[in-house]
N, C-alpha and C positions, 0 to 999 in steps of 0.2 A: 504494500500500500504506500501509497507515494506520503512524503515527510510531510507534506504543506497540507494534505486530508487530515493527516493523524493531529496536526497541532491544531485544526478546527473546528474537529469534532466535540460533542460539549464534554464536561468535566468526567460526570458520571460514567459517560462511555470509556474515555481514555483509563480510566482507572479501571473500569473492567478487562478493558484487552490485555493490561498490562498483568492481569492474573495470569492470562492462556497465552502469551505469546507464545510462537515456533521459531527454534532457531532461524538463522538467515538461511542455512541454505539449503532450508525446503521450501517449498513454492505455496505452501498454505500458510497466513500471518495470524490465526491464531490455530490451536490444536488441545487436544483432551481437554473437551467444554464438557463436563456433566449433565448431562439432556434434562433440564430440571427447568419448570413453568419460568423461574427468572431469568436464566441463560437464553431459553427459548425467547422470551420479551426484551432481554437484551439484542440481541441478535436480528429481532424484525426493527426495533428503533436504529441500530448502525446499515440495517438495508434501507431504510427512506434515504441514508447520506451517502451510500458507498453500493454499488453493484454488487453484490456477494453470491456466493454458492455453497449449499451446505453440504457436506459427506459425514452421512453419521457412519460411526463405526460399533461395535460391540459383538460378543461372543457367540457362539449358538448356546440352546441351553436345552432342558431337557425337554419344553414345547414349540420349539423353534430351531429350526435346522438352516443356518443362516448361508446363503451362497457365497461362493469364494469374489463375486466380483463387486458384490454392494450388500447393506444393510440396511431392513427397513427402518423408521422413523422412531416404529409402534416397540420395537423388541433392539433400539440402541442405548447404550448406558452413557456415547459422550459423542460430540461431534466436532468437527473442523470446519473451519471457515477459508476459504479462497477468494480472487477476486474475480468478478465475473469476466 
């Protein structure tokens, strides 16, 4: 995400990303979001200001037998953010 977005965004937001940042040199800026109602509302208020993409990730379990290429929404435990 470009330097000049991050420093415009309002307070509250900044200080959330800075929980989940991802190192620099992976391609997603933030990573291991806990899929939790706040994160989730975090997450759609930084997409009104910034194009985003979400990839939830999480395990299979013993009612959910998760595919190796994606994870649904309903049965992920955390997700990442990229830019669109």
């Amino acid at each position: 995400m470009d330097r000049l977005v991050k420093f415009c965004l309002p307070l509250d937001l900044q200080a959330w990303m800075k929980q989940y940042l991802a190192p620099e040199c992976e391609s997603a800026f933030a990573k291991d979001i806990p899929n939790s109602w706040y994160n989730q509302y975090m997450a759609n208020q930084l997409a009104k200001v910034v194009p985003i993409r979400r990839k939830y990730r999480g395990p299979s379990t013993e009612f959910y037998r998760r595919p190796t290429a994606y994870c649904h929404k309903n049965h992920a435990n955390r997700f990442a953010l990229y830019e669109r």
